[in-house]
TIZAVO-51664 format. One record per residue: x, y, z of N, C-alpha, C, O in turn; residue in one letter. Coordinates in steps of 0.05 Angstrom, whole numbers, padded with zeros to 5 digits, always signed. Atoms other than C-alpha are relative to their C-alpha. Layout:
XYZXYZXYZXYZa/...
! end
This chain:
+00004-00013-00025+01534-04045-02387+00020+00023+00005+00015+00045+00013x/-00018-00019+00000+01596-04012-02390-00001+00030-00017+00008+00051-00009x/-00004-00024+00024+01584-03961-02457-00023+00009+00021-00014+00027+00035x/+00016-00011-00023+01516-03949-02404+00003+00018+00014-00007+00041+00011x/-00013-00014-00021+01552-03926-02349+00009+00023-00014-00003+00044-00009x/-00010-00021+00001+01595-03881-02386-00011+00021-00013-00005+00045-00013x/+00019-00023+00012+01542-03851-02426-00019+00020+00021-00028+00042+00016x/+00023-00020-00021+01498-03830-02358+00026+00016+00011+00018+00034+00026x/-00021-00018-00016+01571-03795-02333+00010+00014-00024+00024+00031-00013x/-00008-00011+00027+01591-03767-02401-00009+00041+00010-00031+00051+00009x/+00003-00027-00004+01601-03688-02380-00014+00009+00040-00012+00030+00053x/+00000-00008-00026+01576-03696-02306+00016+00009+00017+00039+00003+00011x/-00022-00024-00012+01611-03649-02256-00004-00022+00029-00025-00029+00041x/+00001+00013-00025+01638-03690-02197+00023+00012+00034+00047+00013+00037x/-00019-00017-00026+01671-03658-02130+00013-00037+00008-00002-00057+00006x/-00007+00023-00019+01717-03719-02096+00022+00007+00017+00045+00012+00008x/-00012-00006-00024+01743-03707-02028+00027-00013+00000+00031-00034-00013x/-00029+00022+00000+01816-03730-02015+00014-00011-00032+00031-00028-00029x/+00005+00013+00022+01822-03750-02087+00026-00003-00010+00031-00014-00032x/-00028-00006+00005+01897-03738-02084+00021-00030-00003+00042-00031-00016x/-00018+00024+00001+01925-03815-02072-00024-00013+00003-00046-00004-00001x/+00007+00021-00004+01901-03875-02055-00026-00014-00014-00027-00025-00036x/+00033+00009+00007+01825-03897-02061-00011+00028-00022-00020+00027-00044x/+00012-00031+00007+01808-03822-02075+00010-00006-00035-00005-00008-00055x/-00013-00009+00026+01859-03819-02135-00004-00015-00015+00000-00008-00038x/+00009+00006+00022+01832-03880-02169-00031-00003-00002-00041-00020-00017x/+00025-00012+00006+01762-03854-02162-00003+00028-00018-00025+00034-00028x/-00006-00019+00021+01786-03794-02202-00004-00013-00018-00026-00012-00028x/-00006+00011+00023+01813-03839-02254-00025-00007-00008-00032+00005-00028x/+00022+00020+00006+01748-03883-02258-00021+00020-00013-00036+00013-00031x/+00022-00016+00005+01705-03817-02265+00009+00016-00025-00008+00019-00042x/-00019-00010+00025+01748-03785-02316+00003-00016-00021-00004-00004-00041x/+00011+00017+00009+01748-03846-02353-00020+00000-00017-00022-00001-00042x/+00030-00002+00005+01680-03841-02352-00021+00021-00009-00045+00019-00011x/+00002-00022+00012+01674-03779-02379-00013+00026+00015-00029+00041+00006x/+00012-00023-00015+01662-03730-02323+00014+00023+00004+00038+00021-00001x/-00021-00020-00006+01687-03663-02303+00006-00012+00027-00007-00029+00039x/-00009+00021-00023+01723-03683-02246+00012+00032+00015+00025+00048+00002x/-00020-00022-00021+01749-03627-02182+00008-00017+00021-00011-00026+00034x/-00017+00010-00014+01798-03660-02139+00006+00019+00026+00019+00040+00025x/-00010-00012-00024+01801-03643-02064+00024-00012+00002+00028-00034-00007x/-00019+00015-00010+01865-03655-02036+00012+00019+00030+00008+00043+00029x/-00007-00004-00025+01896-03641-01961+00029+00007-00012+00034+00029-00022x/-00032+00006+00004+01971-03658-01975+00010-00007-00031+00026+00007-00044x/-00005+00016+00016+01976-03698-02029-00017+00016-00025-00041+00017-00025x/+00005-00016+00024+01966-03657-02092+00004-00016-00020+00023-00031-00022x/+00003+00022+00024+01949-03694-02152+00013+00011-00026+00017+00035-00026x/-00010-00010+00028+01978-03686-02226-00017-00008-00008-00027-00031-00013x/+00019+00008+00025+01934-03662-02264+00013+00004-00031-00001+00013-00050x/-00010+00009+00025+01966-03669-02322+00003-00014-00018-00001-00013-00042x/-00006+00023+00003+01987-03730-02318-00035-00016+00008-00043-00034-00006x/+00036+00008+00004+01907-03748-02302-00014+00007-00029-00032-00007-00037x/+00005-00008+00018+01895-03716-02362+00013-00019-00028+00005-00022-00051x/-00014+00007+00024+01938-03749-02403-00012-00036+00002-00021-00050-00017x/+00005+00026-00011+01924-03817-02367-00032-00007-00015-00034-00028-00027x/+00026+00005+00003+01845-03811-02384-00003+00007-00030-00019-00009-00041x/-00002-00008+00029+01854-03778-02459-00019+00024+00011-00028+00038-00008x/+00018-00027-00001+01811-03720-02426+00011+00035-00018+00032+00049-00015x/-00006-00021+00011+01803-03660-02473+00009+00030+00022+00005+00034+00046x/-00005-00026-00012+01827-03590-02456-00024+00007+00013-00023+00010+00038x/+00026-00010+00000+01753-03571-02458-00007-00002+00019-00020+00015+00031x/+00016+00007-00031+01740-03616-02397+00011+00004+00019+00035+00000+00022x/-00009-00011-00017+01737-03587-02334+00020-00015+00017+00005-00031+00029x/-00024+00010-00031+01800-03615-02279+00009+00012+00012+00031+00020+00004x/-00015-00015-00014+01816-03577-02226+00012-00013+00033+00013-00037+00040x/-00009+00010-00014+01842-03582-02167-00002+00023+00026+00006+00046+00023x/-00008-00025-00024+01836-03544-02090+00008-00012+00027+00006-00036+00034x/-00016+00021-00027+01869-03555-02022-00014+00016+00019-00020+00040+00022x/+00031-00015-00022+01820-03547-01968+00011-00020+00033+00020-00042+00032x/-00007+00027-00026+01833-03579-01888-00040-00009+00011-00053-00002+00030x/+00034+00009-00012+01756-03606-01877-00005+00006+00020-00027+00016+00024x/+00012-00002-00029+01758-03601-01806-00005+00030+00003-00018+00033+00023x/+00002-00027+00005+01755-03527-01817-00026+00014-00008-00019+00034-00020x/+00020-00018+00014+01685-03497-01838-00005+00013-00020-00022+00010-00038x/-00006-00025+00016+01704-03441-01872+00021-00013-00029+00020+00000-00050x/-00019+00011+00001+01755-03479-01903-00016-00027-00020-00009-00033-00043x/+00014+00021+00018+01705-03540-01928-00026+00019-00016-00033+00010-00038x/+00016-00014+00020+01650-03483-01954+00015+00007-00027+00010+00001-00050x/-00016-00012+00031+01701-03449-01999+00005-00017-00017+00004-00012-00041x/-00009+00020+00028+01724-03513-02034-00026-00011-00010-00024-00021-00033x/+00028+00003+00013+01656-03527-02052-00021+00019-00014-00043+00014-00025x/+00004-00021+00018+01648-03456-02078+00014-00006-00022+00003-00011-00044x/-00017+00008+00013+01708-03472-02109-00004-00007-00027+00003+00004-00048x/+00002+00022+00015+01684-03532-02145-00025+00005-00012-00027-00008-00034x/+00022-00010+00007+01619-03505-02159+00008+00025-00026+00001+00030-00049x/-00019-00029+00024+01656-03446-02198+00009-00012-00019-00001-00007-00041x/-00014+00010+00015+01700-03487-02230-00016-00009-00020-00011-00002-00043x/+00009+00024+00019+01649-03541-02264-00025+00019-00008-00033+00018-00031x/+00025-00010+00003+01590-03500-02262-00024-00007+00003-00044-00003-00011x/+00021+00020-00008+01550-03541-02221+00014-00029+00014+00037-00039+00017x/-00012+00036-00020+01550-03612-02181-00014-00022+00003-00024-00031+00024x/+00016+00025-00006+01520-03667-02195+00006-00028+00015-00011-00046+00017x/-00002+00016-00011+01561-03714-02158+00020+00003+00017+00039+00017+00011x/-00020-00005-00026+01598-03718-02092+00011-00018+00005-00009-00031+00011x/-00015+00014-00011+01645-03767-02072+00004+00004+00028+00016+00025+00027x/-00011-00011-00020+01659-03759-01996+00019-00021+00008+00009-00036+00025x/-00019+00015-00010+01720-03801-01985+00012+00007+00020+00015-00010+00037x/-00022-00012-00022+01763-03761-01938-00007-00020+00032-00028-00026+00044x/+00011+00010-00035+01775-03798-01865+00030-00021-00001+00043-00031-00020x/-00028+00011-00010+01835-03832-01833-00006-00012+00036-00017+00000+00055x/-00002+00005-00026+01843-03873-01772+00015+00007+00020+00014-00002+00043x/-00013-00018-00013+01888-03827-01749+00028-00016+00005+00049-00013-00006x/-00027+00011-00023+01936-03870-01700-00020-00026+00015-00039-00017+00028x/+00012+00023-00021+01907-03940-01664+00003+00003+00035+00024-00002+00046x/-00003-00001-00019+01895-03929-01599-00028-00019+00025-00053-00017+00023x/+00015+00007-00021+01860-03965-01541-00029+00015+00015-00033+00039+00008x/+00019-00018-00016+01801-03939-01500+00009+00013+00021+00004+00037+00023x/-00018-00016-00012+01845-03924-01443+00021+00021-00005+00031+00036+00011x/-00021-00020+00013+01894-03885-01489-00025+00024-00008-00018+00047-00001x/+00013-00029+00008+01831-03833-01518-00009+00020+00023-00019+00017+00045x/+00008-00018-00017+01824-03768-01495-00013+00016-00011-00002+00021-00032x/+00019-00025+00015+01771-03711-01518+00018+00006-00021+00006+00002-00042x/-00016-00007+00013+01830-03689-01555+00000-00016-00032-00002-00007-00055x/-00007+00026+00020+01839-03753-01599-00034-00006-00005-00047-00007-00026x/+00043+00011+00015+01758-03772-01600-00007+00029-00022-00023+00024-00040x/+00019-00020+00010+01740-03701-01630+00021-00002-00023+00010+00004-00045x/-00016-00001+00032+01803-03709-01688-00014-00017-00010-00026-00011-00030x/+00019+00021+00018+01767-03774-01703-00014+00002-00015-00013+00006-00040x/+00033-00014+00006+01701-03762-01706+00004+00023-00017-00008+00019-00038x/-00001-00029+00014+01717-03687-01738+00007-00005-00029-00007+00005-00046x/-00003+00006+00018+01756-03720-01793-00020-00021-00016-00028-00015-00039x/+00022+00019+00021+01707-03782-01818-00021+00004+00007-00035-00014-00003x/+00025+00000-00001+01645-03761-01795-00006+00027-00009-00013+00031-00033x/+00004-00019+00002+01638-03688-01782+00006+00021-00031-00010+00037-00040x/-00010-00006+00016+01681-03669-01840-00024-00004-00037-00027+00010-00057x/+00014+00000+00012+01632-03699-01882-00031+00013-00003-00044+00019-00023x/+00025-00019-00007+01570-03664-01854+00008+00026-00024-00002+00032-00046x/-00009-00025+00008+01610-03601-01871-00011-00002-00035-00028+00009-00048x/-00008-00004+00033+01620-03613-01942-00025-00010-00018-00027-00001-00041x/+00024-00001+00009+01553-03640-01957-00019+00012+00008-00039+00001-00002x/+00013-00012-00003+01513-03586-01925+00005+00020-00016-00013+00034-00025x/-00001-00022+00020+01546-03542-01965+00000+00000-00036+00001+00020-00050x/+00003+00010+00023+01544-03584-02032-00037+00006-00004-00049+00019-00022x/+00031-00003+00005+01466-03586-02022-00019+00018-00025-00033+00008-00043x/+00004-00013+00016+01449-03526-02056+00008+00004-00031-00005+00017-00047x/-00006+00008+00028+01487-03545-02119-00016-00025-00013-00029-00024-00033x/+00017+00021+00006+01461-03617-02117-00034+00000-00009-00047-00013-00026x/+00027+00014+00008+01394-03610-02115-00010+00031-00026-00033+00030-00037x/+00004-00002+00026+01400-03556-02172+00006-00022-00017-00011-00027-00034x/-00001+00018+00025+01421-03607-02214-00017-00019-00007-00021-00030-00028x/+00023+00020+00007+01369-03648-02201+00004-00027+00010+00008-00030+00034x/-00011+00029-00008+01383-03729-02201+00026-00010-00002+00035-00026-00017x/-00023-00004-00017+01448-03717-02160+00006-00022+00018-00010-00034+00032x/-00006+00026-00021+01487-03769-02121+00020+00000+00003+00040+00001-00011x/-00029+00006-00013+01527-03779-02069+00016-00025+00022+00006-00036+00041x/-00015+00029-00005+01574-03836-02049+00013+00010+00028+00030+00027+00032x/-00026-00003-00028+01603-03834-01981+00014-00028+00012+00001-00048+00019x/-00023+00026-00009+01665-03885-01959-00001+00004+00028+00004+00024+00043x/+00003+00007-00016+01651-03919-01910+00026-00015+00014+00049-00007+00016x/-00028+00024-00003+01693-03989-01882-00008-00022+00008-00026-00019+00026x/+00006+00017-00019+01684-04051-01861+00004+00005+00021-00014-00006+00034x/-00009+00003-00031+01711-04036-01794-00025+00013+00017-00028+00011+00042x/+00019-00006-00010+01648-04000-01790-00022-00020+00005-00040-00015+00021x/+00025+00018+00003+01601-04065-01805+00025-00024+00028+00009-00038+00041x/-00005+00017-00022+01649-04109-01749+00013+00012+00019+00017+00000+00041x/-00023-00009-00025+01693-04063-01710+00018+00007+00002+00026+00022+00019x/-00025-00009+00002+01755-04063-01737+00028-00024+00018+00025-00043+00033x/-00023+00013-00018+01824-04090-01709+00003+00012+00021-00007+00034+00026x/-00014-00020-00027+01855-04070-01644+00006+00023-00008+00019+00028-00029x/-00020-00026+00004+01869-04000-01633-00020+00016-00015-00019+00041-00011x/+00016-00027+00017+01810-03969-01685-00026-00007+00003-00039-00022-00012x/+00016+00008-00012+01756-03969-01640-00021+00025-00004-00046+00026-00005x/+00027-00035+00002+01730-03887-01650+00004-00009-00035-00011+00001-00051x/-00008-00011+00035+01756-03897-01725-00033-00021-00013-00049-00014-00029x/+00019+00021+00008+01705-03961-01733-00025+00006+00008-00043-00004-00006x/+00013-00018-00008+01656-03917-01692-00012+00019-00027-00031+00013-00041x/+00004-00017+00014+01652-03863-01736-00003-00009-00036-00015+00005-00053x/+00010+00004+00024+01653-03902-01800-00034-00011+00000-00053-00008-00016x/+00027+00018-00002+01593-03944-01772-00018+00030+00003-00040+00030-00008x/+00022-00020+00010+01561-03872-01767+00003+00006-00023-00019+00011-00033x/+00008-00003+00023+01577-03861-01830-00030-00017-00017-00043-00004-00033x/+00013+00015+00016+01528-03918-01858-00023+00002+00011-00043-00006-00001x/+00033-00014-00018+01472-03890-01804-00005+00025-00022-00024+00028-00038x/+00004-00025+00014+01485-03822-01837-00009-00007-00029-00026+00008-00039x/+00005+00005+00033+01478-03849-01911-00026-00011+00003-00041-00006-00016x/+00026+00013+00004+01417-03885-01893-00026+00019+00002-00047+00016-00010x/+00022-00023-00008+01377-03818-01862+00009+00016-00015-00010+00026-00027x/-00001-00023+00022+01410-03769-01907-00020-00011-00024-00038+00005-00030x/+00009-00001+00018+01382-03809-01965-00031+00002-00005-00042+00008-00026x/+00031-00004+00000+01307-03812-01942-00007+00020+00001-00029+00023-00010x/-00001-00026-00004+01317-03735-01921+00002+00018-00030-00010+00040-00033x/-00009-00002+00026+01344-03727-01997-00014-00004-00019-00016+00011-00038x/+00015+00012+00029+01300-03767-02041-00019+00014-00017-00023+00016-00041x/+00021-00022+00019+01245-03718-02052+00015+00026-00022+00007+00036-00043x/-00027-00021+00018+01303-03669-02082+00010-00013-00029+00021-00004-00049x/-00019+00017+00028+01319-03731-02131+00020-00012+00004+00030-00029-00012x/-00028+00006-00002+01383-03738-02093-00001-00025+00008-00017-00034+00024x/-00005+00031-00018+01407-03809-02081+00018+00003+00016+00030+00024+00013x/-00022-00005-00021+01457-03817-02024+00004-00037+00004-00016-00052+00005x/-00004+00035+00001+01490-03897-02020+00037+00009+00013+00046+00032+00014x/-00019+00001-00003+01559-03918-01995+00012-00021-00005-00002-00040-00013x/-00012+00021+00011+01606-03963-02007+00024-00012+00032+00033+00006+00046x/-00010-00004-00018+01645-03996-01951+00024-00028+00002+00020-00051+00008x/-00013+00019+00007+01713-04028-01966+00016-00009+00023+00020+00003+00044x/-00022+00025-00026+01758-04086-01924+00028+00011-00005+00033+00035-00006x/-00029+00000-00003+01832-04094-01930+00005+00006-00035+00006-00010-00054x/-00008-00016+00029+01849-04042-01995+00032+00002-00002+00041+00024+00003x/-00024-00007+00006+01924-04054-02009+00003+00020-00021-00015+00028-00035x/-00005-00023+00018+01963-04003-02050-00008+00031+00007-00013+00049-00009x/+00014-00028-00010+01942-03943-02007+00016+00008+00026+00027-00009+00039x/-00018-00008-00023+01978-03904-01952-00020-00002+00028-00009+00008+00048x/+00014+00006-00018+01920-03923-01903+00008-00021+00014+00013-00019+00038x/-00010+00025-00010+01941-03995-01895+00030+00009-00001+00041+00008+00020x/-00028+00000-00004+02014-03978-01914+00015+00012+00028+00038+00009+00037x/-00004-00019-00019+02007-03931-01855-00004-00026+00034+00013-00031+00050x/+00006+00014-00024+01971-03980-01799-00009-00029-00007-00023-00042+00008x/+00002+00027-00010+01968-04044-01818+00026-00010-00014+00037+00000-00034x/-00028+00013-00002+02031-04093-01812+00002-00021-00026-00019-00027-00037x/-00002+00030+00027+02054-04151-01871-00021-00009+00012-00045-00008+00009x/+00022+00033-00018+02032-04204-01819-00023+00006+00001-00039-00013-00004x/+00022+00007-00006+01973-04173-01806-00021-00002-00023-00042-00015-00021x/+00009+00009+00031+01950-04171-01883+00003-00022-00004-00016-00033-00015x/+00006+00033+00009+01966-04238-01892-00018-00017+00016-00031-00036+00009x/+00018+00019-00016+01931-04264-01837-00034+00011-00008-00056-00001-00003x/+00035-00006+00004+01867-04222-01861-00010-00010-00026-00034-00012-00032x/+00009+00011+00017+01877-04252-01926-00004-00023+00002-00008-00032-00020x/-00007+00025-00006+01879-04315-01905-00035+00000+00001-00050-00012-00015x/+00035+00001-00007+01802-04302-01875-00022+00005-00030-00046+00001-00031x/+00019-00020+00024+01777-04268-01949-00011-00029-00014+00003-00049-00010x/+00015+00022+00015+01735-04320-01989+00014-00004-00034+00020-00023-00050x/-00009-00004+00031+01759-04288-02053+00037-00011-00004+00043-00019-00026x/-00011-00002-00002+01826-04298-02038+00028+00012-00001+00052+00005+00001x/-00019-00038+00010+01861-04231-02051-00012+00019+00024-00034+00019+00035x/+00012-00021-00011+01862-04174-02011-00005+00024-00033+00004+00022-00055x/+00011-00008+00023+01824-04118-02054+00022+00029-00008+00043+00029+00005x/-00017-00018+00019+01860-04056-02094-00014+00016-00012-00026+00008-00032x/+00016-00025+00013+01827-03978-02107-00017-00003-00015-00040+00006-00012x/+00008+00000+00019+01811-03996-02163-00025-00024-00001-00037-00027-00022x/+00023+00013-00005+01755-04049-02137-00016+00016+00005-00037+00019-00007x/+00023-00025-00005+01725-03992-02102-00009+00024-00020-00030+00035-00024x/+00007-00028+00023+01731-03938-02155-00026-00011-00017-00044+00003-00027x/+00019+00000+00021+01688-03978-02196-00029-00002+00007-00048+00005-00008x/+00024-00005-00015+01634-03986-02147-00010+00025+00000-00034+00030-00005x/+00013-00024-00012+01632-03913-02128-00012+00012-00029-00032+00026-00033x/+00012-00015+00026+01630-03898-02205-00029-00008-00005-00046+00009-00005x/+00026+00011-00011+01568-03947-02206-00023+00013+00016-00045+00019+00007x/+00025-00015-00017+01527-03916-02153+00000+00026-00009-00022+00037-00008x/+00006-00029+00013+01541-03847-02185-00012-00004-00013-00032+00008-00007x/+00006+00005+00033+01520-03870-02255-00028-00003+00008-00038+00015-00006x/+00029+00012-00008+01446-03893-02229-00018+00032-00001-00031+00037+00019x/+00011-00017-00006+01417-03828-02243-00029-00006+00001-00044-00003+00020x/+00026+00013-00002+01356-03853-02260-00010-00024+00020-00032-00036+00018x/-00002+00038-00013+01357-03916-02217-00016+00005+00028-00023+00028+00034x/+00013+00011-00020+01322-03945-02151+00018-00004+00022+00009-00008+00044x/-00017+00006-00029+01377-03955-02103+00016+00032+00012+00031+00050+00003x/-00015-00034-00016+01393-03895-02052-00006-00023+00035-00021-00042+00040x/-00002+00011-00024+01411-03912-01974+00017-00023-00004+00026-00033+00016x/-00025+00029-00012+01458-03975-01991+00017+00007+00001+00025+00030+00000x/-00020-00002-00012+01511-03993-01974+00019-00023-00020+00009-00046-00020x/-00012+00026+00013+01559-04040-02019+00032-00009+00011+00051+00005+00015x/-00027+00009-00022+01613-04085-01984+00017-00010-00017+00010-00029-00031x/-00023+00001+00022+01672-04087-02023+00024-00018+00024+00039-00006+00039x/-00021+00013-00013+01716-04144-01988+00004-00032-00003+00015-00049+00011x/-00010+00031+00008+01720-04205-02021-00015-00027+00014-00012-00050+00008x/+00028+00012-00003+01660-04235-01983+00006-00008+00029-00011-00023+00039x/+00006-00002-00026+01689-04232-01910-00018+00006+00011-00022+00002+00035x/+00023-00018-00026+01637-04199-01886-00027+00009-00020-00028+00026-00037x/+00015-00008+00023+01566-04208-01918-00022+00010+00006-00035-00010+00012x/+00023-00004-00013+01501-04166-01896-00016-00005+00004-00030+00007+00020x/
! end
């Protein structure tokens, strides 16, 4: 199953949003790996490619680049998707990871201010960047794109990420109508939507020890999960070029939470 996979990604050109740390950066790896050209969005967090290069055994030949784009921007999410389109010479697969819960806040604490960063970053942000991928995608034909989701979108979330759990849960609306809107193009559209991902500056950022242990405590599997669970999913739903599944959704959390 495995030589499979890497033979349907062997030279495919993949855009992945954020791709600079955390989830993002070992969805690089997994796709690279896997033998794809790979273009790396990044905000802040600038990736070594070098050291990706060296990490994956990727030849000179194959494309890695890298551009720093702020999503919430327009102008700003077209060009890096010129960009990346330039670079590889085409797009057959999108990653849209980018999105952050910003800061935990209450319903009495949001203000227009704080709802439209939200929303702009994990929802809108992704509109952007897949309206303007489109025209590459559906040259390529049987094109696919993964958008990260969260659990917090399938229950809610903890205290405090109430627009963030919002806006993921549109994410998994949006993946379900993009992909019926899509299909006649060939494109599949699926997401993936992970729980408590240690090793990442998301949790390192807003969630506490205590409160990781007490969420592991709830997990069936009995681990919290690690990038590298999700990377291999998202590579998965890329790889299906040929395949039957577009509109899901796969819950990556150790069986807290089962649909």
């Amino acid at each position: 199953m495995e030589r499979t996979r890497k033979g349907k990604l062997e030279g495919k050109r993949a855009l992945v949003t954020a791709g600079g740390q955390g989830i993002g950066l070992a969805i690089v790896r997994e796709l690279l790996e896997a033998g794809c050209q790979v273009c790396v969005h990044y905000f802040s967090s600038e990736p070594d490619l070098a050291g990706l290069r060296s990490e994956s055994g990727a030849s000179q030949e194959r494309k890695l680049s890298a551009f720093q784009a702020d999503l919430c921007r327009e102008g700003e999410a077209e060009a890096l998707v010129r960009a990346a389109v330039e670079s590889m010479g085409g797009l057959d697969i999108l990653i849209n990871n980018a999105g952050s819960l910003v800061e935990r806040r209450q319903l009495e604490e949001v203000d227009p201010e704080f709802y439209g960063r939200v929303m702009d970053l994990n929802l809108a942000s992704m509109v952007r960047v897949t309206r303007a991928a489109l025209p590459a995608l559906k040259q390529a034909g049987q094109a696919s794109v993964v958008n990260l989701s969260s659990l917090a979108g399938r229950k809610g979330g903890h205290g405090g990420s109430l627009l963030y759990a919002t806006a993921k849960g549109a994410v998994l609306t949006w993946t379900r109508a993009l992909s019926a809107e899509l299909a006649p193009a060939g494109i599949r559209v699926n997401a993936v939507a992970p729980g408590l991902i240690l090793g990442t500056s998301f949790h390192a950022t807003h969630t506490t020890e205590e409160s990781a242990r007490e969420t592991i405590r709830g997990i069936p599997l009995g681990r919290a999960g690690n990038p590298a669970d999700v990377a291999r999913a998202v590579a998965y739903l890329a790889s299906e070029y040929d395949g039957f599944i577009t509109g899901a959704t796969i819950d990556i959390n150790g069986g807290v939470y089962c649909a």
